[in-house]
C-alpha positions as CSV (number, residue, x, y, z in Angstrom):
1,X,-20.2,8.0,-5.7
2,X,-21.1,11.6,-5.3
3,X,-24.6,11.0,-6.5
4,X,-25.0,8.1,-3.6
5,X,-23.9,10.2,-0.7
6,X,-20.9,8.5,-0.8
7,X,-18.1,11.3,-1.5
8,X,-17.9,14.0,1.0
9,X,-16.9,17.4,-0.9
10,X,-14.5,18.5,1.7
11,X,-12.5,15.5,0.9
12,X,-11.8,17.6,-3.0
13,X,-9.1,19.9,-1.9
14,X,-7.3,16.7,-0.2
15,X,-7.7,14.6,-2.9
16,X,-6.6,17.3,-5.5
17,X,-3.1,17.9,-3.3
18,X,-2.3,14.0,-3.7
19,X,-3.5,14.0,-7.9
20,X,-0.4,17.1,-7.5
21,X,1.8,15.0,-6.0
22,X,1.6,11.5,-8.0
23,X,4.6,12.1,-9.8
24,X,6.5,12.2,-6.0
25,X,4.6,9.5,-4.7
26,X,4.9,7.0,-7.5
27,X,7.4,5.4,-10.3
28,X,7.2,7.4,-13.6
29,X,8.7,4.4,-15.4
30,X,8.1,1.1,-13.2
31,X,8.9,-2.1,-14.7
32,X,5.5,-2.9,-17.0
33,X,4.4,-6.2,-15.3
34,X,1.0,-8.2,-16.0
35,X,-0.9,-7.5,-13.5
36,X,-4.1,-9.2,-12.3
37,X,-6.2,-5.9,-11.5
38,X,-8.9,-7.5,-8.7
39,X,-6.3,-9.9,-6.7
40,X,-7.8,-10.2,-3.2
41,X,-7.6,-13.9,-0.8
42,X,-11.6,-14.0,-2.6
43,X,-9.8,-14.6,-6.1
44,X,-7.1,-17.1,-5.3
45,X,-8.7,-20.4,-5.2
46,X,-7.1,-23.5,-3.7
47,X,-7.0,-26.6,-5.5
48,X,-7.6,-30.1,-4.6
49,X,-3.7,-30.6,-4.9
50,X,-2.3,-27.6,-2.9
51,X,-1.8,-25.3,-5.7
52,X,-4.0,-22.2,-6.3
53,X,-5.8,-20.9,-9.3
54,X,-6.3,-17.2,-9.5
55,X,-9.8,-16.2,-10.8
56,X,-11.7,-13.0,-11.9
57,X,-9.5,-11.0,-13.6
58,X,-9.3,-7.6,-14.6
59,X,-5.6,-8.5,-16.9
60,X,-3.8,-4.9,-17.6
61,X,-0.1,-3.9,-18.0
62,X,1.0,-1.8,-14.9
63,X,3.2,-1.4,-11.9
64,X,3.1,-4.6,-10.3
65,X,2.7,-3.3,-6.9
66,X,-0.8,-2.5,-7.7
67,X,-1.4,-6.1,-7.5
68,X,0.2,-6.4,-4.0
69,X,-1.5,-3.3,-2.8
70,X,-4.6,-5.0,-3.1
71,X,-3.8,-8.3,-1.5
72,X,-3.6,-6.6,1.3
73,X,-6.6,-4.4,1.5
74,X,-9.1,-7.0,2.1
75,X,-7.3,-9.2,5.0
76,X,-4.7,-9.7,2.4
77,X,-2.8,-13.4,1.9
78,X,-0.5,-15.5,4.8
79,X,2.8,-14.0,5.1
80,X,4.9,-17.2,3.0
81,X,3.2,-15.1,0.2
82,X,4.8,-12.2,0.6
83,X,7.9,-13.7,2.2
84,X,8.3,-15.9,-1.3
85,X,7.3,-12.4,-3.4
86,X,10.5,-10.4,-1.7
87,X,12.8,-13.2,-2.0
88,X,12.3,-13.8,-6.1
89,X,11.8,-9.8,-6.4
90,X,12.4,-7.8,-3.6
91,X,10.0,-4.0,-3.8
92,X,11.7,-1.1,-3.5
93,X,11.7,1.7,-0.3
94,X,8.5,3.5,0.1
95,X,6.3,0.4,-1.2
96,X,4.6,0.7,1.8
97,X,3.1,3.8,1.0
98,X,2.4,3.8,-2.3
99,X,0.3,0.8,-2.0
100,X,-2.2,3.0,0.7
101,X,-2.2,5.7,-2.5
102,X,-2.8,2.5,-5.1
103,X,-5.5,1.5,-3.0
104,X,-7.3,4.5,-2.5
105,X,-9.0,3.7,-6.1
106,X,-10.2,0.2,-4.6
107,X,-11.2,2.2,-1.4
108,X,-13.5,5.0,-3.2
109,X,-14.9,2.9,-5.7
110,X,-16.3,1.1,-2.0
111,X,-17.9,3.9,-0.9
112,X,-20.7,3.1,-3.1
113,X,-21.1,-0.1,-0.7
114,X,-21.6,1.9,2.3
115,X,-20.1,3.9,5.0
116,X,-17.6,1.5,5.9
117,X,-15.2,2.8,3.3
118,X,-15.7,6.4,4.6
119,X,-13.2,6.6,7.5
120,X,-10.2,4.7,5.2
121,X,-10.8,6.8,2.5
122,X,-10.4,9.9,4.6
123,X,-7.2,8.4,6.3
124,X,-5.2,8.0,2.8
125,X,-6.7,11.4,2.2
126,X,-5.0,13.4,4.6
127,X,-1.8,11.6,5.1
128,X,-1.1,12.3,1.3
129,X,-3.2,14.7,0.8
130,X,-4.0,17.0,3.9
């Protein structure tokens, strides 16, 4: 990204000061949940019968809030979704935020697609970093 134009240097200190403050911001020990690793509305498919099938994945053991972070970064899923997700396991305070911090990585591996990355980037920057 740096190579492209695409990281802006004064951005290091900011993102150094959140890499300092992972362990405050996120779980040490979350529940280990397969998670789908690329789940965006582009990946969930819907099927002749109703159902969905979830395509294009990236399958790793995680924090399953990664997976929800993401749903939400590119015009995310209709709220029964996440309704349905909080009723059968409910997140826990501050999920909010650590979702902007999970999607950072999402957000700067973007930048190589343009400038339209720049200005969230920056945003998730300073509130956790600045």
């Amino acid at each position: 990204v740096r190579q492209r134009g695409g990281w802006d240097a004064a951005w290091d200190p900011m993102l150094d000061r959140l890499v300092a403050r992972l362990t405050e911001l996120l779980p040490a020990s979350p529940p280990r949940s397969l998670v789908h690793g690329d789940l965006w509305a582009g990946n969930a498919v819907p099927l002749a019968d109703g159902r969905f099938a979830i395509i294009d994945p990236a399958v790793s053991v995680g924090h399953r809030e990664v997976d929800l972070a993401m749903t939400r970064l590119f015009g995310g899923f209709d709220a029964p979704f996440y309704d349905g997700y909080d009723e059968a396991w409910p997140l826990a305070p501050g999920a909010d935020d650590r979702a902007e911090v999970y999607n950072l990585f999402h957000l700067i591996n973007h930048l190589t697609h343009g400038p339209g990355y720049r200005a969230p980037v920056e945003r998730t920057l300073r509130r956790f970093g600045g």
